[in-house]
N, C-alpha and C positions, 0 to 999 in steps of 0.2 A: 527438119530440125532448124529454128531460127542460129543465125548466126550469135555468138555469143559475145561479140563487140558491135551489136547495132545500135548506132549512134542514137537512134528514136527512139527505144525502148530505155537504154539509159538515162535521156531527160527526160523522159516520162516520169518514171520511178523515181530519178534523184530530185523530180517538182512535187511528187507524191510525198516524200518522205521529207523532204523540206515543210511542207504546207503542214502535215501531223505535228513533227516536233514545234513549229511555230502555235499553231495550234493548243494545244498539249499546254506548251509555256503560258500563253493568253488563258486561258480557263481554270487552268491549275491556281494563279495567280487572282482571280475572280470569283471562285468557287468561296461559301460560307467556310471563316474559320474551322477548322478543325476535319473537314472535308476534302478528301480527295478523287481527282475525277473516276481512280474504279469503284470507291461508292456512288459514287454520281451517278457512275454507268449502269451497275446494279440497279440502284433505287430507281432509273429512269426504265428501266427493262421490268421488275416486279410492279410497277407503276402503270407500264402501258397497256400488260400483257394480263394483270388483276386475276393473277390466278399463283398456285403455290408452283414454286420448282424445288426440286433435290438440288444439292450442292453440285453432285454430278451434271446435272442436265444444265446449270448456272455454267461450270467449270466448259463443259463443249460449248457454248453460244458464245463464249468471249475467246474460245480457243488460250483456255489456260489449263494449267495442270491442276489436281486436285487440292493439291496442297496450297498454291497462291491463291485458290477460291475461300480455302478456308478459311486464310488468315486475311481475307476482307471481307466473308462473314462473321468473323468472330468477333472484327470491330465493329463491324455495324450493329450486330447484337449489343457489344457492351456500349455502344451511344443509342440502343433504344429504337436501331430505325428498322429491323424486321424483327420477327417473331419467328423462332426457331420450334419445332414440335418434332414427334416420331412420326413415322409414318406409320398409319393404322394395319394396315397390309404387311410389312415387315418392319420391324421396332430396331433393328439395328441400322435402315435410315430416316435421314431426317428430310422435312419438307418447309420451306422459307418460304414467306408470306411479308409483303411489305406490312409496316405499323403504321396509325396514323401518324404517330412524331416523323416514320421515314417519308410519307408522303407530303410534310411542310417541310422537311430539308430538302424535298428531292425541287418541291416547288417553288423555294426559295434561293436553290440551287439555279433552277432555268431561269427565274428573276434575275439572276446576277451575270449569267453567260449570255442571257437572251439577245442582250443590247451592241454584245461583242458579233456575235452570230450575224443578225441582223445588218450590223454596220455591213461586214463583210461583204455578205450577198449584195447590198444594197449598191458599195462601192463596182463590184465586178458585175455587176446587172443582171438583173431576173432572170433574161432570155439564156444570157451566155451559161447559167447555173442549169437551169432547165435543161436544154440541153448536152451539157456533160455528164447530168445524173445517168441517163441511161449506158452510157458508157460507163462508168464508177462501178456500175450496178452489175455490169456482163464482167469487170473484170475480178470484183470479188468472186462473184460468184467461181471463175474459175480458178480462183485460185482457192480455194473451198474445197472444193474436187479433186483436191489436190494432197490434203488432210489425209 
């Protein structure tokens, strides 16, 4: 069992959680009027992935409860950017589809962060981003399995 005052592990996490809220702040602040970055997130995920998901199977990929999925599907509905239907299979769920209006806000979305992003990697350099990702990558992942 690690010790639970390891100096390494603490500035890890506290550089971790630093770099999200800064983050977070920069993009939120950049993102199209009226948009927020768990739309963003949504609409980048039904965007990449071009295919339907349940609110449920939405709600596990972002590790949120059901209810907070809802109420940022229910806005995205009423701004037009997915398409809500039943599920043909069981009518008591539903199956979310991006719209094309969600696909010019999600595109117009990466327009607006794209430059902030970019800056970023570009100032901290390609290589040193390169390889941290695989590290980034091993520590979600366990902390996933954790769920």
């Amino acid at each position: 069992m690690a010790d639970s005052n390891d100096p390494l592990s603490i500035a890890l996490f506290s550089e971790v959680f630093m770099v999200d809220q800064l983050t977070r702040a920069r993009l939120s602040k950049a993102l199209p009027k009226g948009m927020e970055l768990s739309h963003f997130s949504v609409l980048n995920h039904l965007a990449a992935g071009n295919e339907e998901k349940s609110p449920a199977q939405l709600a596990r990929v972002f590790h949120l409860t059901r209810g907070a999925m809802t109420n940022t599907l229910n806005r995205l509905e009423w701004a037009g950017h997915i398409h809500v239907r039943p599920d043909w299979d069981d009518a008591r769920r539903k199956m979310i589809s991006i719209s094309p209006a969600g696909r010019r806000a999600r595109d117009a979305a990466v327009s607006a962060i794209a430059p902030i992003l970019s800056y970023t990697v570009a100032e901290v350099g390609a290589e040193q981003v390169r390889s941290i990702l695989p590290v980034l990558r091993t520590m979600r992942k366990r902390l996933e399995q954790e769920d």
